[in-house]
N, C-alpha and C positions, 0 to 999 in steps of 0.2 A: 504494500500500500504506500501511496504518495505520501512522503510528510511535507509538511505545509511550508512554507520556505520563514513564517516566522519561527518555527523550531528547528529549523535545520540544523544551525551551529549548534544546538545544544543537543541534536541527538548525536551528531560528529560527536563529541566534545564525552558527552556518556559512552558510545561505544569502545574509548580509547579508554577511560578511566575504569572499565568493566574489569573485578578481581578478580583472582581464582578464590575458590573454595577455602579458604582458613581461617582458624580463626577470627572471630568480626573484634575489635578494637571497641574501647567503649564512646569513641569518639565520632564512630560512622555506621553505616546500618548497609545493607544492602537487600537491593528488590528483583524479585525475578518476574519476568514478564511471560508473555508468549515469544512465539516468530519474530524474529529480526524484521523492523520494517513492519510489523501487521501492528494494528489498531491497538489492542493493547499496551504491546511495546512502547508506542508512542507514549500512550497517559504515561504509565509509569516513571518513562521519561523526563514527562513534565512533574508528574509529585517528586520527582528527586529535587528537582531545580528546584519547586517551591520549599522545599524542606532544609535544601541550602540554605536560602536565602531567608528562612524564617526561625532556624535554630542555629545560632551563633557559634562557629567550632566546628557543626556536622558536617561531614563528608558522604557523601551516598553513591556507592554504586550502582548500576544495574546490570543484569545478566538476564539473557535472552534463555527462558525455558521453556514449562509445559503444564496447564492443568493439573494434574497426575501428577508429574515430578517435584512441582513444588509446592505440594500438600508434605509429600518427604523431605524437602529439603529445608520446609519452618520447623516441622514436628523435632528433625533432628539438631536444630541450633543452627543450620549451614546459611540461613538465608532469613532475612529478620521480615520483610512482606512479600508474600508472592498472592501470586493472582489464579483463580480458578472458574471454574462452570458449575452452576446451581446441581447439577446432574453429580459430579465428581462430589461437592460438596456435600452435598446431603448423603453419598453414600459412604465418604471417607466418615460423618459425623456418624454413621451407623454401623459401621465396620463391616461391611457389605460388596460385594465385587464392585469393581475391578481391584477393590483392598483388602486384604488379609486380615489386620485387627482394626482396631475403632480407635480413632486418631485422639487424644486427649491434651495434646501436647499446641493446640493453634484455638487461635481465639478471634470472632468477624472480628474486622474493621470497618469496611463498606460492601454496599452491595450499586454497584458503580453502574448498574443493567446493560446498556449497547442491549442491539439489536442483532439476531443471528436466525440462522434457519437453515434446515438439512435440504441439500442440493442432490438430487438425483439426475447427474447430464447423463447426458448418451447423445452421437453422433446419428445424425439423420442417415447414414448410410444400415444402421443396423437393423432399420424399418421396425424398431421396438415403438408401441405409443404407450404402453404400460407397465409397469411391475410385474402384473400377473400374468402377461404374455411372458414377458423374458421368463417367466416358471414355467406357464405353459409349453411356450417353443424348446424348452431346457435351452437359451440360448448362452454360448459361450463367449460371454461375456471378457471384455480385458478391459479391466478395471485396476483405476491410480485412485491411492487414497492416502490421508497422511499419515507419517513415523508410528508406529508403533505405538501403541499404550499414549498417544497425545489426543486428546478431547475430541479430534473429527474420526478420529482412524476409532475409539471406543463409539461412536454415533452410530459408527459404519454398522461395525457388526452387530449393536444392537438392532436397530432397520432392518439388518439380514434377518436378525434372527423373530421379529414380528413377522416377517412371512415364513418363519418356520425352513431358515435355508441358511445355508454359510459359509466362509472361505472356500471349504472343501467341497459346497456343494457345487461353487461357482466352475475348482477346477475338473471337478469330474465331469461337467459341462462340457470340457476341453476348452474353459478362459483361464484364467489367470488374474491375480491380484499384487499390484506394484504398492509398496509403503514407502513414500518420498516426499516434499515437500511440496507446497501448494505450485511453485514457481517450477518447479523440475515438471512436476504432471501437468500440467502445460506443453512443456516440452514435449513430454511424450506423447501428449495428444498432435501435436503438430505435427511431430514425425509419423503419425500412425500405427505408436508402436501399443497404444489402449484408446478405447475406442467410449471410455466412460467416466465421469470424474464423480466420486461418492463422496462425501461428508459433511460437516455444519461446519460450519464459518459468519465471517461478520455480514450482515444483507444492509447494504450490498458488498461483495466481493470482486476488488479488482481482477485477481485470476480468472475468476468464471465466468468476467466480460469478456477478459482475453480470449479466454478457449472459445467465447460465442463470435470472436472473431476468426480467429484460428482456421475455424470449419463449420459447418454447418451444423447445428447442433439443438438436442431436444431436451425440457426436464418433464423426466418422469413422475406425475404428482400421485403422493404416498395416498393410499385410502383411509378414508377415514375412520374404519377400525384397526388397522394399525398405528394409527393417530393417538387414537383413546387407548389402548394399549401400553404405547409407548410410556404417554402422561400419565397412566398409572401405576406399572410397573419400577419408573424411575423418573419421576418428576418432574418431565420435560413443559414443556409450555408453548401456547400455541401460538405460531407464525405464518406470515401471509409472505407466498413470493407473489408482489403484483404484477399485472400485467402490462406489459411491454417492457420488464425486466431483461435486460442484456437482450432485446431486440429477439427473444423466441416463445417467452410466456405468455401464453393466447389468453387468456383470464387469467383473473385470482384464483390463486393455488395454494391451495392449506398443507401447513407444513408444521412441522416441530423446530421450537426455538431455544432458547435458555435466557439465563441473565449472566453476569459478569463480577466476580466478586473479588475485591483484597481481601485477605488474613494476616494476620500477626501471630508472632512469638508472643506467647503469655510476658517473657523475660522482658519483654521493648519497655523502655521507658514511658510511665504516662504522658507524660510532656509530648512525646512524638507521637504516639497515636493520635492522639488530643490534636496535636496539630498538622495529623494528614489531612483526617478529616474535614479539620478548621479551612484548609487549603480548597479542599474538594469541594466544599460550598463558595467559600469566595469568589475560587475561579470558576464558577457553575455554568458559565458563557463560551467562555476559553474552551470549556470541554466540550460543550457541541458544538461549537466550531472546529474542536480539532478532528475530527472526523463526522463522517455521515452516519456512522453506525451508532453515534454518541447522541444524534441531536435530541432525543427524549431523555435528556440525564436531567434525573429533579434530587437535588440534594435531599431532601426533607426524608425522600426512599432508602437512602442509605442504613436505615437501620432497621429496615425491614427484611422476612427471607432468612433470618437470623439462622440456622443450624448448630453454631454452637455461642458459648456466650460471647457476650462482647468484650473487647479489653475494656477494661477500666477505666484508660483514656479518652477514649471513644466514647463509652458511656458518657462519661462526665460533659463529653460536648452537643452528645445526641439531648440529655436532658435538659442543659441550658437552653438549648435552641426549643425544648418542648416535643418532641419529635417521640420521647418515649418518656414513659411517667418514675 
């Protein structure tokens, strides 16, 4: 995704200051985002700067991560705020797949929302109009979706699995399933080396304009019992791809979405939660402006959605403001 050219030097400027993994110093904190360059990345970006500039001494890094990874990298002290998916969050707060035990160890900070929504492309040459054809035809499908265990590539196979199908049923089809980045599966779509792009991302997504450049291209829209399935199985929330979305979406198309959340180390100082937050309202403008996927961000929500408690900083600023009692 484009950063905006009044962030530019400052996301230069945090990509070079990004540390490795060691000990955090009690002088500076570090934040883990998503993808390099995606929406996320960006705010986080920008609360390092305001945290700079509003806590005297701090220092902040940030390091490009993953929903999933940095639920373990606060639980484990490696990473003082990272950022998740309502879906990850509520099942890490339950100790429920895609996680082993039940995370005890991270506390909200905000719940930040962005808009998102699970993409089903497919390339007009595969003559697919639906889901339940490509089951029907057993079409073999060659399907790019993201890394591993990161929030769209977990979307992936749960979708697969509300129609009762999955990796392996794709390749016994005789397709194939590629795990790469949004920007790489692109690529491979270009080349013709997959012929399908599966997962949730920010709506809208620059990639999946691309690939409607690319080639000629269809999204397959999820049914609405596996809609209500989804949302109840694991939490998800309903989103619309509208219509004339990347020039192929012939009407509104219901879809599954999520919201967007920071966590904290229980260990962070109240003072810094207290004044991310503080940040995240002030700059409440700056943030829908800094991206399209942002522009319904209402401060007052951030304390809502909660899954596990709030730090105590946080607290203390949600109640000032009246937000929570």
């Amino acid at each position: 995704m484009r950063i905006s050219i009044r962030f530019a030097p400052l996301f230069l400027a945090l990509l070079l200051a990004s540390a490795p993994l060691s000990p955090a110093r009690a002088d500076s904190i570090r934040l883990s985002a998503g993808a390099l360059g995606q929406s996320v990345y960006m705010l986080t970006a920008v609360l390092a700067k305001w945290l700079q500039e509003s806590v005297p001494g701090l220092q902040a890094s940030v390091i490009a991560g993953g929903g999933k990874a940095n639920l373990d990298l606060v639980e484990k002290g490696k990473v003082d705020i990272g950022f998740t998916t309502l879906e990850l969050y509520d099942a890490a707060s339950k100790g429920e797949a895609p996680f082993k035990h039940k995370y005890t160890g991270i506390r909200h900070l905000a719940n930040f929302q962005g808009t998102s929504a699970f993409y089903f492309m497919v390339t007009e040459e595969t003559g697919l109009t639906s889901i339940r054809e490509l089951i029907a035809k057993k079409y073999p499908l060659k399907i790019a979706t993201f890394l591993r265990s990161g929030p769209p590539e977990v979307d992936t196979r749960r979708v697969l699995e509300a129609y009762k199908i999955n990796y392996d049923t794709i390749k016994q089809w005789g397709g194939s399933v590629n795990h790469t980045t949004w920007g790489d599966a692109v690529n491979l779509l270009r080349d013709g080396h997959v012929n399908a792009l599966l997962g949730k991302t920010a709506l809208p997504s620059p990639y999946h304009a691309e690939a409607a450049k690319a080639r000629p291209m269809r999204m397959l829209a999820l049914d609405k019992e596996q809609i209500n399935w989804l949302k109840k199985k694991y939490g998800y929330l309903d989103s619309t791809l509208p219509k004339g979305l990347y020039g192929i979406v012939e009407q509104d198309q219901a879809s599954i979405g999520s919201a967007y959340f920071f966590f904290v180390s229980p260990k962070m100082p109240d003072n810094i939660a207290y004044e991310a937050v503080k940040q995240m309202d002030l700059h409440a403008e700056d943030i829908r402006k800094l991206h399209v996927s942002f522009k319904y961000f209402d401060p007052t929500r951030m304390a809502t959605e909660m899954r596990v408690p709030p730090h105590p900083g946080a607290l203390r600023y949600f109640k000032e403001k009246g937000w929570v009692k």
